[in-house]
C-alpha positions as MATLAB code, in Angstrom:
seq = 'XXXXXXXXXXXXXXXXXXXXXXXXXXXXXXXXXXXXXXXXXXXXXXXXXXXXXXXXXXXXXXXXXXXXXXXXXXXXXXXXXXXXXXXXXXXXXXXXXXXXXXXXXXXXXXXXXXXXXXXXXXXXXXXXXXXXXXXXXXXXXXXXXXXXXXXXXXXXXXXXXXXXXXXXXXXXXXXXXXXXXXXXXXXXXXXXXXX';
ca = [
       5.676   -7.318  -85.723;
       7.801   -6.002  -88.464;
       6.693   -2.566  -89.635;
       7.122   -2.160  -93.532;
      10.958   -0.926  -94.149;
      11.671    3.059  -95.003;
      15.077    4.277  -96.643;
      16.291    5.319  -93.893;
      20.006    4.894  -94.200;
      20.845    8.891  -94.986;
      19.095    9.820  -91.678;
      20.623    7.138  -89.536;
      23.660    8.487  -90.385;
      22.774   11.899  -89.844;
      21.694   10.262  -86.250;
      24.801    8.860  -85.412;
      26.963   12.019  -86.629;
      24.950   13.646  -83.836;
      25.034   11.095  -81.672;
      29.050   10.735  -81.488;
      29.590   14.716  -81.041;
      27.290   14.727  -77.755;
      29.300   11.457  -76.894;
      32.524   13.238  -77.987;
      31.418   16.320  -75.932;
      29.805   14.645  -72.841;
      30.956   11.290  -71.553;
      34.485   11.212  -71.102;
      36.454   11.750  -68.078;
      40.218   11.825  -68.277;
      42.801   10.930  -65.008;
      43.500    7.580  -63.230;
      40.144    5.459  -62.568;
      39.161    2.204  -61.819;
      36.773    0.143  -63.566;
      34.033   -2.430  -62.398;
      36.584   -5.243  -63.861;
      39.389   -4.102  -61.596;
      41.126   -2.584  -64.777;
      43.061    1.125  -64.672;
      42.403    3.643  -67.040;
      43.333    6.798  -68.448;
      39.620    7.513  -69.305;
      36.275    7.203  -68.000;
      33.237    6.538  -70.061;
      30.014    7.407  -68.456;
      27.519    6.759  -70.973;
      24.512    8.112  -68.616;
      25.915   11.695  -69.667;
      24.314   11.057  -73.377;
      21.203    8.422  -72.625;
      20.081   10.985  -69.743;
      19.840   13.867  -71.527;
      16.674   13.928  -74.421;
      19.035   14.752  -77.504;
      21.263   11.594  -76.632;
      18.441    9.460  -75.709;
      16.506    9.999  -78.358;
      19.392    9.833  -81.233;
      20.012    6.429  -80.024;
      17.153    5.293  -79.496;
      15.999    6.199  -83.230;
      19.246    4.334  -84.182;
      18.409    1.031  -81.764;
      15.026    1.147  -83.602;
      16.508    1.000  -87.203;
      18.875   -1.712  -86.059;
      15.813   -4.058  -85.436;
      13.209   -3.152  -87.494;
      13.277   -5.925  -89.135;
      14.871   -8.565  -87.194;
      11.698   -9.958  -85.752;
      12.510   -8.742  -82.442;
      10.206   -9.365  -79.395;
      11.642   -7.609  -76.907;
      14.629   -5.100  -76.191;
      16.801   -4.240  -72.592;
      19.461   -5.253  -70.466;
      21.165   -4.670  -67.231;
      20.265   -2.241  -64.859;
      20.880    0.873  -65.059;
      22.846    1.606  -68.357;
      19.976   -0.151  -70.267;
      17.329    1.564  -68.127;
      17.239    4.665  -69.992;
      18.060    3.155  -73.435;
      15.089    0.723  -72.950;
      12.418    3.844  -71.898;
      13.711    5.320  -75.070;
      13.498    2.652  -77.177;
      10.094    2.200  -75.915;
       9.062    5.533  -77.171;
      10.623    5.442  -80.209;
       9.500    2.367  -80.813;
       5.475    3.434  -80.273;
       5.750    6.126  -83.001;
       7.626    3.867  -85.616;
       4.869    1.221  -85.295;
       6.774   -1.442  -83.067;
       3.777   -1.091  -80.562;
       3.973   -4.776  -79.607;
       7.736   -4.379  -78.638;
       8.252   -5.409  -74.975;
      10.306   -3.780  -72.870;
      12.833   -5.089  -70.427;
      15.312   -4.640  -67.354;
      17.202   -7.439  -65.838;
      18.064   -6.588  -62.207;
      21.720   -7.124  -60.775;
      20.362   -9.847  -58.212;
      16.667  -10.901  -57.979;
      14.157   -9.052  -56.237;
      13.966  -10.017  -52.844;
      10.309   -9.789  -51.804;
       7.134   -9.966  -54.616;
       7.642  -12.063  -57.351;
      11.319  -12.332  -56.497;
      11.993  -11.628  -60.342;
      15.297  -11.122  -62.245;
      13.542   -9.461  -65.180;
      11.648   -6.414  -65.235;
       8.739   -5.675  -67.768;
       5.722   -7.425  -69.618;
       6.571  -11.284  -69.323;
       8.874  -12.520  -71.823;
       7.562  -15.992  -73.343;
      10.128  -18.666  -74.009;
      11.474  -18.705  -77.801;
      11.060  -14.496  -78.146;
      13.924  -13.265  -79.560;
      15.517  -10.455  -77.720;
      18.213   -7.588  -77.991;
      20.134   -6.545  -75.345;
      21.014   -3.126  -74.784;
      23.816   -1.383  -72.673;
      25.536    1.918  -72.813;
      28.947    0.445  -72.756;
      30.649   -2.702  -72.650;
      34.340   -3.606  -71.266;
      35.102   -6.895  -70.658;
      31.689   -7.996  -71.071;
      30.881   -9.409  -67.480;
      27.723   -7.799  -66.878;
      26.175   -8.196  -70.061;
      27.078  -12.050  -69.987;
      25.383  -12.372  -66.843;
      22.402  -10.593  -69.039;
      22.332  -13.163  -71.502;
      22.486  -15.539  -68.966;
      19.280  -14.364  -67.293;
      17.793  -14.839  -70.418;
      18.428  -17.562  -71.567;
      17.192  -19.334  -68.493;
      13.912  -17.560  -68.994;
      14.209  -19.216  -72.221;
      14.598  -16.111  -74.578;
      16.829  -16.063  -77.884;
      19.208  -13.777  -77.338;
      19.510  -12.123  -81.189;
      22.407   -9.436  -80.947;
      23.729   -6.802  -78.512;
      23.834   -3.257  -78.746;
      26.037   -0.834  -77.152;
      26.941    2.789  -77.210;
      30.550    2.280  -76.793;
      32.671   -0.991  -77.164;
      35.655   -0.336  -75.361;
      37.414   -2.851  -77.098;
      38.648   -4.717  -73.670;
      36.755   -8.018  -74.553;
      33.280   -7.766  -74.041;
      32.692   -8.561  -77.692;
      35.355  -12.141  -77.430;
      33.367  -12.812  -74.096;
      29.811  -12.618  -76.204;
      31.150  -14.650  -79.050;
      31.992  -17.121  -76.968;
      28.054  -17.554  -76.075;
      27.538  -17.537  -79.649;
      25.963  -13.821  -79.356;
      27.353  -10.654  -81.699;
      28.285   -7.502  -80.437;
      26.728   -4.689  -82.534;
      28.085   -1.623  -81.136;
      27.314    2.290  -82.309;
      30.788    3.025  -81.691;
      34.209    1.716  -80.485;
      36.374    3.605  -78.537;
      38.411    4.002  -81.739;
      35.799    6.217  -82.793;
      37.028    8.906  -80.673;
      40.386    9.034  -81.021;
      42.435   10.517  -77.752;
      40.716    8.661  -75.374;
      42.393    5.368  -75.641;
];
């Protein structure tokens, strides 16, 4: 599965310079919110604003696909709906660069109630393919665990996982606690004023 590697490190950055100013520009909301964790904050991030709009979704999806290259990666997704669009991205991207036998995935919040009654979206996953998760942002991690969770059960190796944004709230404590890294694009240190 592993396409031969390119020197690709100038343009990735060039990708993510890009990538943080339509971030910067487009996904934060500032006043009094509440988060899915219960938490207040000053800011909101709503990640959608960058992987729903071509430019975003394509800058990180050209990033995702650098990341794994050459990890020997089966399969890439995560929780609906901030990995949705990353994932239809990535599979994209993915074609072009060569990955063609990449699978694609979406893990629902709850199983599917009728059908197959599934909790995972996508070609099958086998047992032992290694997987990354994907997510536009991360918090305290709860959603994302429950990801990894899914997985695991359907017997995947859960590799790494990829965010846009790491708030820095303890998302990437609650994944190294599962023995899983947190590879995020950015931090919310990244931009400044928003903390």
């Amino acid at each position: 599965m592993a396409v031969p590697a390119k020197d690709t490190r100038h343009l990735v950055e060039e990708w993510r310079r890009a990538l943080h100013r339509l971030v910067a520009e487009r996904a934060f909301e500032y006043g009094e919110f509440v988060l899915s964790s219960g938490k207040k904050s000053r800011y909101y991030f709503d990640g959608k604003q960058v992987t729903l709009c071509p430019e975003g979704a394509y800058l990180l999806a050209r990033i995702v696909v650098e990341k794994i290259r050459n990890d020997d990666i089966q399969a890439v997704g995560g929780p609906t709906i901030g990995a949705d669009p990353i994932a239809g991205a990535v599979a994209a991207v993915a074609y072009v660069e060569g990955l063609r036998d990449l699978k694609l995935f979406i893990v629902r919040k709850e199983p599917k109630q009728h059908g197959k009654c599934r909790w995972i979206e996508g070609p099958p996953l086998a047992p032992g393919d290694r997987v990354v998760v994907v997510e536009d942002v991360i918090t305290t991690g709860a959603s994302v665990v429950r990801t990894v969770n899914v997985l695991r059960e359907a017997g995947c190796v859960v590799a790494r996982v990829i965010v846009l944004v790491d708030r820095l709230e303890g998302g990437a404590e609650a994944l190294a606690r599962l023995g899983v890294p947190l590879d995020p694009i950015f931090t919310i240190r990244d931009f400044g004023g928003t903390l």
